[in-house]
N, C-alpha and C positions, 0 to 999 in steps of 0.2 A: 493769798487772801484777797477775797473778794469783796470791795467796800461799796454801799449804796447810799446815796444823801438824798434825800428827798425835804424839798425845800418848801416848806408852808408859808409862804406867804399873798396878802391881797392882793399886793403894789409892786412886786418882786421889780419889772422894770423900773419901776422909781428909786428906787432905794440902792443908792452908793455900796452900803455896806455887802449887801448881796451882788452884784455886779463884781465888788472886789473878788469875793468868795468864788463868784462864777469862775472866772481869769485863774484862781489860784489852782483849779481843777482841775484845766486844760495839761497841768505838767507834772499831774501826777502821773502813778499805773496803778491800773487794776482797779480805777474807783469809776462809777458813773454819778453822773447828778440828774436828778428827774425836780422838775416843778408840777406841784398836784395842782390839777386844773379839772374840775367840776362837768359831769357830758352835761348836753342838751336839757335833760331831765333834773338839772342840779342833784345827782348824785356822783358815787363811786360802784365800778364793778368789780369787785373781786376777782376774778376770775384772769381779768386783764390785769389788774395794778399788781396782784401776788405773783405773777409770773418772774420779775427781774427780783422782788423781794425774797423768793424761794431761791433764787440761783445766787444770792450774797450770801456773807461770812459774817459782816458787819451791818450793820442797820444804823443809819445816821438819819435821827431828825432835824432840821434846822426853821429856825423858824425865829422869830421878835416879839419878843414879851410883850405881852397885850394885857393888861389891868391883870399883871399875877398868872399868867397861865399862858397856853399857847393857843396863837388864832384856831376859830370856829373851823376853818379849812383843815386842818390836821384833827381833832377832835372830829368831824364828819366822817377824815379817812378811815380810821380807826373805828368807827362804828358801823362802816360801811364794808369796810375789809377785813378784819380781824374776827371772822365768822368759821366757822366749824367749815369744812376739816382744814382750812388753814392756817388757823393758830394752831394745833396742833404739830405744825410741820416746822414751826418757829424753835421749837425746845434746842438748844447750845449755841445758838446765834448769839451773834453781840450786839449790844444797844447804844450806841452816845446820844449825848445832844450838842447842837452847838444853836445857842442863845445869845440873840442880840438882844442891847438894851441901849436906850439913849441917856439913860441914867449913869450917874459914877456909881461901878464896884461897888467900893468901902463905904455905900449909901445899905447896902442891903446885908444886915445885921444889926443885932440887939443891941437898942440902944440907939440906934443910927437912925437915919430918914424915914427910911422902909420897915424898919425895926423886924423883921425875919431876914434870915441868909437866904440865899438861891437855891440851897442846895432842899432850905425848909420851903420855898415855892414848888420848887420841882418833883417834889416828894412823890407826888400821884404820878410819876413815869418809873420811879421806885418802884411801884405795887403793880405795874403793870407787868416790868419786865421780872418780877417774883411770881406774878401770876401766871406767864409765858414761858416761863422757864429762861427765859433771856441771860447773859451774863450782862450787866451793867456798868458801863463805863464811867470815870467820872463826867462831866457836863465840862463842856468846852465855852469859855463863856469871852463876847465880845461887845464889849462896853466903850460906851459913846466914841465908834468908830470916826465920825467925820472931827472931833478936835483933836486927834492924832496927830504925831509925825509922821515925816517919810520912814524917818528910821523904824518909830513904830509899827509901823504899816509892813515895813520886810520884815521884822521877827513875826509878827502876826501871819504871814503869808507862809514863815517857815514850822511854825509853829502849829497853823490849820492842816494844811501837806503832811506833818509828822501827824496829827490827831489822824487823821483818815487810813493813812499808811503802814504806820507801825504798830507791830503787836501792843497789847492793852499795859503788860508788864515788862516794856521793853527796856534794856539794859545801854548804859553809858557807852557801851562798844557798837550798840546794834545803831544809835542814833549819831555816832561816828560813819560810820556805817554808809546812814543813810546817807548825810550832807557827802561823804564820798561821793558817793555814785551820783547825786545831784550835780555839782558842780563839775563832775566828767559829762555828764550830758547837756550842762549847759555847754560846755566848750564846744562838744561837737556841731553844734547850732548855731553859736558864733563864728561871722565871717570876719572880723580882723584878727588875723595872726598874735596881735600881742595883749588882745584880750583872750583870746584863747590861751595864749600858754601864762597869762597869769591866773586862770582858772584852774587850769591842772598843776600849776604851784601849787595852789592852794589846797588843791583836792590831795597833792603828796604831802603837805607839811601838816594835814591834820591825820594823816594814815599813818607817818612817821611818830605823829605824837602820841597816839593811841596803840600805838605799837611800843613804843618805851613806857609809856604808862600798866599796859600789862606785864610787860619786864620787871619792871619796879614792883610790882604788887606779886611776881613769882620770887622775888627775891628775901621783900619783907617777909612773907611765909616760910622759906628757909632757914631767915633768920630764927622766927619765932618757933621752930621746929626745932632748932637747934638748940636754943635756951631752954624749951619745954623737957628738952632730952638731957640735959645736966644735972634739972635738979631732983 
């Protein structure tokens, strides 16, 4: 699977949050990241930006909540590029978003600060991608990145890399899985020996655990197979 991000924003150099995001991409596969940048003429061509769009699986917007919606820069792309005959060529493609905000989360809901949820802002990328035929992912959302920890900051890192990477309905083994094969490619990348073989500890002892965990769940079925067959 082929994943695309395309990253709306003014200030993209400025901004921490994006810079992280950038970094985090670098050790994926199979994903590119584009920043939309405006030609000479302050538009978009179609004909050039749909080219790496038509050859993805996945479609990622990224962008930072601007007064409830997303910057003017991804609403121009969209009005710019999403022209006959290549929305049409979009039909079973996948949609996310991933959404920065400088605000808290638990600020956006009923009742709360913001009083709508995110998912009631984001609503009109709903009808878009109903209107494209798109399948719609949920929204990846990352809230007031700079008072973070570090720790926060690695699950967020691992957490963005699975949003981009894995199937939409991926399964507790497949994201086993993944961190597997992560952690074996970090070792090969590390030059001290004993960080290296603490990494492929790590990558065997979660392969061992997801290996008896599906042990266990053929076992419980046997069981319940066996009781169903008694009575």
């Amino acid at each position: 699977m082929k994943t695309l991000v395309l990253v709306a924003h003014p200030e993209v150099k400025d901004s921490g949050t994006q810079q992280f995001l950038k970094e985090a991409v670098k050790s994926t596969q199979n994903v590119s990241r584009r920043e939309l940048v405006l030609d000479q003429t302050g538009t978009f061509h179609a004909n050039q930006e749909m080219q790496d769009v038509l050859a993805c699986d996945r479609i990622i917007f990224q962008f930072p909540l601007y007064w409830y919606s997303a910057p003017a820069l991804l609403h121009q792309w969209l009005a710019d590029c999403l022209v006959t005959p290549y929305r049409e060529k979009l039909r079973g493609k996948e949609l996310g978003l991933v959404v920065t905000t400088g605000r808290p989360a638990a600020e956006f809901a009923a009742g709360k600060a913001q009083h709508f949820s995110l998912s009631e802002i984001l609503r009109p990328f709903s009808a878009l991608a109903l209107n494209l035929g798109l399948k719609e992912l949920p929204a990846f959302i990352v809230a007031q990145f700079a008072y973070q920890t570090e720790e926060q900051h690695q699950q967020l890192l691992i957490d963005y890399c699975q949003y981009l990477e894995l199937p939409a309905d991926f399964s507790f083994r497949q994201q086993e899985e993944w961190s597997v094969e992560r952690l074996k490619k970090l070792s090969r990348l590390e030059n001290d020996p004993a960080a290296q073989q603490l990494l492929l500890q790590l990558a065997d002892l979660i392969d061992e655990r997801s290996e008896r965990l599906a042990e266990l769940k053929e076992e419980i079925q046997m069981i319940k197979d066996v009781e169903e067959g008694d009575q």
